[in-house]
C-alpha positions as CSV (number, residue, x, y, z in Angstrom):
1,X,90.1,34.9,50.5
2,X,89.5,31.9,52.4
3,X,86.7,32.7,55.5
4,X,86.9,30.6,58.8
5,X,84.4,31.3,61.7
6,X,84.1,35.2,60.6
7,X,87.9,35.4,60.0
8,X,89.5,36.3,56.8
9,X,93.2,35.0,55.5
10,X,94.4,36.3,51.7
11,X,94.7,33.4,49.5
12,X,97.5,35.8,47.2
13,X,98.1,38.9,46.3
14,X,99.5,41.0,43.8
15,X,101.5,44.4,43.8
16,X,100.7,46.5,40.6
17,X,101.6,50.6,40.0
18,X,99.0,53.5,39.8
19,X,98.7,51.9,36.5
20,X,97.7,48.8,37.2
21,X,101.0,47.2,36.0
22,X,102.6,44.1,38.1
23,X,105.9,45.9,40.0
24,X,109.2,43.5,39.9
25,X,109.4,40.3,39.4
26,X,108.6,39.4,42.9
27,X,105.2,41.3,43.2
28,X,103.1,38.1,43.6
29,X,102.8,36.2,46.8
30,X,100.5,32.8,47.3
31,X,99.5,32.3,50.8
32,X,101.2,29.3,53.1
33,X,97.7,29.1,55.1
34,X,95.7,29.0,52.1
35,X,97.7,26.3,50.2
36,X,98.2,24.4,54.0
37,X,94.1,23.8,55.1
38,X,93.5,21.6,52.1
39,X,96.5,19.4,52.9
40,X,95.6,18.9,56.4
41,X,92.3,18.5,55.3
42,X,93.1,15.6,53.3
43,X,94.9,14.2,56.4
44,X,98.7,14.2,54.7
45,X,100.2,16.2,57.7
46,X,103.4,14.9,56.8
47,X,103.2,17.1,53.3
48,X,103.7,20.2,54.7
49,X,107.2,20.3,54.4
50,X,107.0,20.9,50.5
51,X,105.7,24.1,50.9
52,X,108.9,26.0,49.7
53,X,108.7,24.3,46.6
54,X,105.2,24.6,46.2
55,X,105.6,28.6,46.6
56,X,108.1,28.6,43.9
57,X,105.7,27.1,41.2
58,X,102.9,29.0,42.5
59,X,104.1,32.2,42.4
60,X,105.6,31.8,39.0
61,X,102.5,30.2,37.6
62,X,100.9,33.3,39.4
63,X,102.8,35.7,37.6
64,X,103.0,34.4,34.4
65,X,99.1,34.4,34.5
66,X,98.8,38.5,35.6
67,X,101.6,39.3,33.3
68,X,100.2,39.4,29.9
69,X,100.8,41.9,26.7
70,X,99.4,42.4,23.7
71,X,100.0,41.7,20.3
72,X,102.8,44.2,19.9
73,X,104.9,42.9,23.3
74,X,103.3,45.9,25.5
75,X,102.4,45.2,29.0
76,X,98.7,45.4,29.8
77,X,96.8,46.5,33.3
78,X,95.3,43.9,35.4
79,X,91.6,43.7,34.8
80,X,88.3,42.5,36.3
81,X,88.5,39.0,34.5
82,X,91.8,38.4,35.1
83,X,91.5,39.1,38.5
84,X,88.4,36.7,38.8
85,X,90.3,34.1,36.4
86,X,92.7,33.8,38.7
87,X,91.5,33.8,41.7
88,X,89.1,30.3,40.2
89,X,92.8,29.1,39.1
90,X,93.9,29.7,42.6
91,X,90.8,28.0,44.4
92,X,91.1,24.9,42.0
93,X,94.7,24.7,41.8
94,X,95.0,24.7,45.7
95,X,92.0,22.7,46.4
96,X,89.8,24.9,48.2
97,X,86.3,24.1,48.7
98,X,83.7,26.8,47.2
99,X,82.5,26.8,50.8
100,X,85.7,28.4,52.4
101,X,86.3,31.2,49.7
102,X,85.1,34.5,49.3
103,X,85.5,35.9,45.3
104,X,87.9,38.7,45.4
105,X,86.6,42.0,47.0
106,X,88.7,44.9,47.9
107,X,92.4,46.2,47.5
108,X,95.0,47.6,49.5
109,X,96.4,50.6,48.7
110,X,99.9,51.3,49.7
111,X,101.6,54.9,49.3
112,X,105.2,54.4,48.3
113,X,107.2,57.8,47.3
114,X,107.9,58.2,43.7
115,X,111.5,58.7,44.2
116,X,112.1,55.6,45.7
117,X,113.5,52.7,43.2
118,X,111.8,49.8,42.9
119,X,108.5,48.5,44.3
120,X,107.1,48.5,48.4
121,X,107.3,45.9,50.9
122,X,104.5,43.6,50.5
123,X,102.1,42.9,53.5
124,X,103.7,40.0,55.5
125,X,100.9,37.5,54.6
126,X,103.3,34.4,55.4
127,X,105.6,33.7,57.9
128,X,108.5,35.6,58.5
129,X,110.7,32.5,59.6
130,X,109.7,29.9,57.6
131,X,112.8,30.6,55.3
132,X,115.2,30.4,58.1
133,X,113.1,26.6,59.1
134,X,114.0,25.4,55.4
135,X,117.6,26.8,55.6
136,X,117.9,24.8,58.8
137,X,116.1,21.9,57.4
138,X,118.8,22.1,54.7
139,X,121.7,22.1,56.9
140,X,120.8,19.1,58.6
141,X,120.0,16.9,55.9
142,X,123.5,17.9,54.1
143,X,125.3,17.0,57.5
144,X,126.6,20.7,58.0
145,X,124.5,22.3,61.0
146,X,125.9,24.1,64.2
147,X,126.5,22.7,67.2
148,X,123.7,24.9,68.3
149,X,121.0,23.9,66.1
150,X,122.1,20.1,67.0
151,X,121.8,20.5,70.6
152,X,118.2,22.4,70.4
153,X,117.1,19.5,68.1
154,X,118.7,16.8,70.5
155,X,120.8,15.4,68.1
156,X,123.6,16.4,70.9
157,X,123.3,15.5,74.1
158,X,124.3,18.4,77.1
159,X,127.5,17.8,79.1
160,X,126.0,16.6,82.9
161,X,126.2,19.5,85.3
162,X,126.6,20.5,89.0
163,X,125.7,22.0,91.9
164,X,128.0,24.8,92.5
165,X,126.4,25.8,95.9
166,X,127.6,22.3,96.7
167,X,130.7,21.9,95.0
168,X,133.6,24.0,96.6
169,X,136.8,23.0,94.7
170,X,134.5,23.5,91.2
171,X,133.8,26.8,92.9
172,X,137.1,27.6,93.6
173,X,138.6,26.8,90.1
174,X,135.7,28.8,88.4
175,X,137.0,32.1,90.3
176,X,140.4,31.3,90.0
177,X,142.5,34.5,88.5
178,X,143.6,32.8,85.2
179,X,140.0,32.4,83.3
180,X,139.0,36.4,84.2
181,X,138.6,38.1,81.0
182,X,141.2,41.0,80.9
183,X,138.6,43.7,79.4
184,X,135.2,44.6,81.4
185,X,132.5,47.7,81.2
186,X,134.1,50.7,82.1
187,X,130.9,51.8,84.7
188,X,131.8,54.2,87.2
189,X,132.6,53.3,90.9
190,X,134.4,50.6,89.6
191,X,131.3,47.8,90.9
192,X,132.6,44.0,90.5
193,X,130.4,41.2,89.6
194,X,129.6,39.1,92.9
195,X,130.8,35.6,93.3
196,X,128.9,33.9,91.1
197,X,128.4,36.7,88.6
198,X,132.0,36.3,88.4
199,X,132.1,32.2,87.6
200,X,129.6,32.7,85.2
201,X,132.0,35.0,83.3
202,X,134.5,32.7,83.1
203,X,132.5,29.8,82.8
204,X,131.4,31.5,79.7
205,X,134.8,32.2,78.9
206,X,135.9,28.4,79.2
207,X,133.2,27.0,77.4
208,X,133.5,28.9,73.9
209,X,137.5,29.9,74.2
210,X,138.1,27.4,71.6
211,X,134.9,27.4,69.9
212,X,133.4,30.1,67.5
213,X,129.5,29.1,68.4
214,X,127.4,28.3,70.6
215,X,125.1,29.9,73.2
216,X,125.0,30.1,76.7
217,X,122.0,31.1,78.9
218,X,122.0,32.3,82.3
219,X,119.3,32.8,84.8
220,X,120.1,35.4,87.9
221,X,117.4,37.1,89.7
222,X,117.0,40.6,89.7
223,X,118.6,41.9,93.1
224,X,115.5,44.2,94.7
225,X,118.1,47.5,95.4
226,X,119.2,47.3,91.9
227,X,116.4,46.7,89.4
228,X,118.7,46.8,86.1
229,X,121.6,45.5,87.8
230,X,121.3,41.6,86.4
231,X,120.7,43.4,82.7
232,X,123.5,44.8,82.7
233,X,126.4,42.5,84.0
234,X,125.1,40.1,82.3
235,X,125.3,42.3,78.9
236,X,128.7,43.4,80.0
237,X,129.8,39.7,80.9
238,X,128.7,38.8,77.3
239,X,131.1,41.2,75.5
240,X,133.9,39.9,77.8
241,X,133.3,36.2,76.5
242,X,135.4,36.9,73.2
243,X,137.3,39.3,73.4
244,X,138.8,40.7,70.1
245,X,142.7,39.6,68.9
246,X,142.9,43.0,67.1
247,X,142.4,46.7,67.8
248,X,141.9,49.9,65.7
249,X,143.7,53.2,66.5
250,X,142.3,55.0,63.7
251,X,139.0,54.4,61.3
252,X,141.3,54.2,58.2
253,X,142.5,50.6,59.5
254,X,138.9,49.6,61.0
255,X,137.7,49.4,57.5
256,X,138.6,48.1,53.8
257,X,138.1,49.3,50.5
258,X,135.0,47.8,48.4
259,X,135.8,48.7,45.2
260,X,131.5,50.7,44.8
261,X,131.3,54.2,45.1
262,X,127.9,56.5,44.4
263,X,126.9,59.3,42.2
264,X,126.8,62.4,44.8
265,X,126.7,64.9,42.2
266,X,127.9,66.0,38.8
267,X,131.4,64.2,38.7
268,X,131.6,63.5,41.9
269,X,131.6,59.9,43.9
270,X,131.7,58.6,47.6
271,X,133.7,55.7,47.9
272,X,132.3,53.0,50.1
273,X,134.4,51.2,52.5
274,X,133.4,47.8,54.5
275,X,134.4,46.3,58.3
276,X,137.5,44.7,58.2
277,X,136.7,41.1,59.1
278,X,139.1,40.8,61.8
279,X,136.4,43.0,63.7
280,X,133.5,41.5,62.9
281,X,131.9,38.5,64.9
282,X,131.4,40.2,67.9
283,X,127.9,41.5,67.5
284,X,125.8,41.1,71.0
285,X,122.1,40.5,70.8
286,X,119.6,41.6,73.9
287,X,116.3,39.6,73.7
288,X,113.9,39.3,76.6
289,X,110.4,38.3,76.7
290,X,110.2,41.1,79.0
291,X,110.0,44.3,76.6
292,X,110.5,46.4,79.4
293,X,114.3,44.3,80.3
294,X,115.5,44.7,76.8
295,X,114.1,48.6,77.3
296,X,116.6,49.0,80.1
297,X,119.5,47.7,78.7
298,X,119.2,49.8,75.7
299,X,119.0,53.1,77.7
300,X,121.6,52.3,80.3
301,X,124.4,51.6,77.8
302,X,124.5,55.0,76.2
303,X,123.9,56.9,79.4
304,X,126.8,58.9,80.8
305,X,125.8,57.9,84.4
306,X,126.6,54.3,83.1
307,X,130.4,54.7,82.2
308,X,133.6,56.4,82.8
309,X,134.0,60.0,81.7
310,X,136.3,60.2,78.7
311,X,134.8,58.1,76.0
312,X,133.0,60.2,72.8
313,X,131.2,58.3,70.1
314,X,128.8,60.3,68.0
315,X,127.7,62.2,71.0
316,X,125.8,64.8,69.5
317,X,123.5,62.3,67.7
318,X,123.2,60.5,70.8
319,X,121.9,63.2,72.8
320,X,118.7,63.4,70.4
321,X,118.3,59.7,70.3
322,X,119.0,58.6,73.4
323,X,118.6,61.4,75.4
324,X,115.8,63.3,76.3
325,X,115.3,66.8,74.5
326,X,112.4,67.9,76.8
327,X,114.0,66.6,80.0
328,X,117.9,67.3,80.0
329,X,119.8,65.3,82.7
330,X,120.5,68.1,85.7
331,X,124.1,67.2,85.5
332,X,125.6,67.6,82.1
333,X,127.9,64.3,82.8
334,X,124.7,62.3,82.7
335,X,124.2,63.4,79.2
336,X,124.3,60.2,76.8
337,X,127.9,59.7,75.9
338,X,127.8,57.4,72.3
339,X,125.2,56.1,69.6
340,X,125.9,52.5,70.7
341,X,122.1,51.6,71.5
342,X,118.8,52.8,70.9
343,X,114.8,51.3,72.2
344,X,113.0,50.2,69.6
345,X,110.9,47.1,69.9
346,X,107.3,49.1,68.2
347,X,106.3,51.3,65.9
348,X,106.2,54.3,67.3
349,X,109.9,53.7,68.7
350,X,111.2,53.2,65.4
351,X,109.7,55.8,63.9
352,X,111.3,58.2,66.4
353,X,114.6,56.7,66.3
354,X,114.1,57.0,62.2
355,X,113.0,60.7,62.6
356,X,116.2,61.7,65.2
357,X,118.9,59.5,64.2
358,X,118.1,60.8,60.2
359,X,115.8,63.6,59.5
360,X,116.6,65.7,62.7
361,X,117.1,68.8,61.2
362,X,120.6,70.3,63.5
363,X,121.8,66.9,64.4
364,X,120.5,64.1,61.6
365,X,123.6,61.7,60.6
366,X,123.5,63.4,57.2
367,X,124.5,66.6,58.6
368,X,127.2,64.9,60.6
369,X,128.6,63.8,57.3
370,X,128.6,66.9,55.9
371,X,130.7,68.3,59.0
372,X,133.0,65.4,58.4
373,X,133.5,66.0,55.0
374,X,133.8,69.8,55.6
375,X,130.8,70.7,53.8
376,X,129.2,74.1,55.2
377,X,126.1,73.0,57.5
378,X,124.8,76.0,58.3
């Protein structure tokens, strides 16, 4: 482990079994931060862009040197000197001065049920998005990146804008009837966007009609009387800015055969089915830097309050995810109407949604499937 100013960073690690036994052929990892210092160090800044190929050779040098066998082909344990050998390999191969590295002293252990195939996620000890920086890299040198990954590198230059508190006729043409998108949220009371609300829609609308990417940010204050209000147009104005060319009346033409199935019990399979791609593209994504914005939205859209009575979509499910066990809504028409968002954002949200959605005992998915498939449930 390299040690800077009290703090510790792995240089690598290794996942083995209870019996000491490397797990997969990814189960070594070779730190980013520890192979970095030495190359800023030397002043070759410029160098950190080979890192993804330095991690390949690493981490297959690695391996090859913790996954040894004997004389008859069988795989040994990791041992003491192994462990020490390569963490001196490691220092000298990375250039680490004896001065910033501690020799190797502890372990992690991590519980992972026997049942489960395969070996555990591996402590995050490099950055999560450093693949999607080289896939990005990629793209641009080969000539094929998005419009949006060109304009946020400023290899395209924006369009010049206006002042639309200024500009009337621009105004006027932006609320015009012809650009309003046919479909909106089906809230009750029937509440319409506001006049700019409204030119935002179908300025949205204009700008990616004929275009199958891009992104489009806007910035509205939050109106005092209505706290969630500029959430949740503005989520509802995004599903509105492509509207889908097809519609399903029944599941059995929403999705396709894959041609997999799974073992469910002695002779008998589950066949599993995939999206049919004329319905897929449409996925929204909320992000914030406010947690608690992101919090709202993701309550308010399966609330009944929040839409027209009539629609059903895995209510019973939603009432345990989304809802509130302890604290029923006084009016049963409040009651979450569809599983079509749930908070998460930390642990502990996760885990609960994980616990619900899954393992709830009366109303876990599994025993929705069951139902389905006219399985007794009782």
């Amino acid at each position: 482990m390299p040690k800077r100013q009290g703090t510790r960073a792995p240089i690598a690690m290794a996942i083995v079994d209870k019996d000491g036994m490397l797990v997969g052929l990814e189960a070594v990892a070779v730190s980013s931060f520890a192979w970095g210092v030495p190359v800023v160090l030397r002043g070759k800044m410029g160098s950190l862009g080979r890192w993804p190929d330095a991690e390949k050779i690493l981490c297959e040098q690695l391996h090859r040197r913790l996954d040894r066998v004997d004389r008859d082909g069988n795989a040994l344990p990791l041992d003491l000197k192994t462990i020490n050998d390569c963490h001196i390999w490691l220092q000298k191969t990375l250039g680490l001065h004896p001065d910033h590295v501690l020799p190797p002293s502890f372990v992690v252990r991590l519980y992972h049920y026997y049942k489960l195939p395969g070996a555990p996620d591996s402590p995050l000890i490099n950055s999560f998005y450093i693949g999607d920086l080289v896939k990005v890299r990629s793209m641009v040198d080969a000539g094929a990146a998005p419009q949006t990954i060109k304009r946020y590198l400023s290899m395209l230059k924006p369009a010049p804008s206006g002042d639309l508190l200024r500009d009337k006729p621009g105004i006027a043409e932006l609320i015009a009837p012809s650009p309003f998108p046919l479909a909106r949220w089906p809230s009750r009371g029937g509440h319409p966007l506001v006049t700019l609300q409204q030119a935002a829609v179908n300025t949205a609308r204009t700008e990616f009609l004929d275009s199958k990417e891009g992104i489009l940010a806007v910035n509205g204050p939050r109106a005092p009387a209505r706290p969630r209000y500029c959430e949740t147009w503005w989520l509802t104005a995004s599903q509105a800015v492509r509207p889908s060319s097809w519609s399903s009346t029944t599941p059995e033409t929403a999705f396709i055969q894959t041609g997999q199935q799974i073992r469910v019990g002695e002779g008998a399979f589950l066949r599993l089915y995939g999206l049919d791609p004329r319905i897929k593209g449409f996925e929204l994504l909320v992000a914030s830097s406010n947690n608690k914005a992101v919090e709202n939205v993701s309550k308010e859209l399966p609330a009944g309050k929040s839409i027209e009575p009539g629609p059903k979509y895995f209510t019973s499910i939603a009432k345990v995810v989304c809802g509130d066990e302890k604290n029923p809504p006084a009016d049963p028409a409040d009651e979450p109407w569809g599983l079509i968002a749930a908070v998460l954002g930390n642990g502990s949200n996760k885990a609960a949604f994980q616990q619900n959605f899954w393992w709830h005992k009366d109303y876990g998915f599994p025993i929705y499937l069951k139902a389905a498939r006219g399985m007794d449930v009782s």
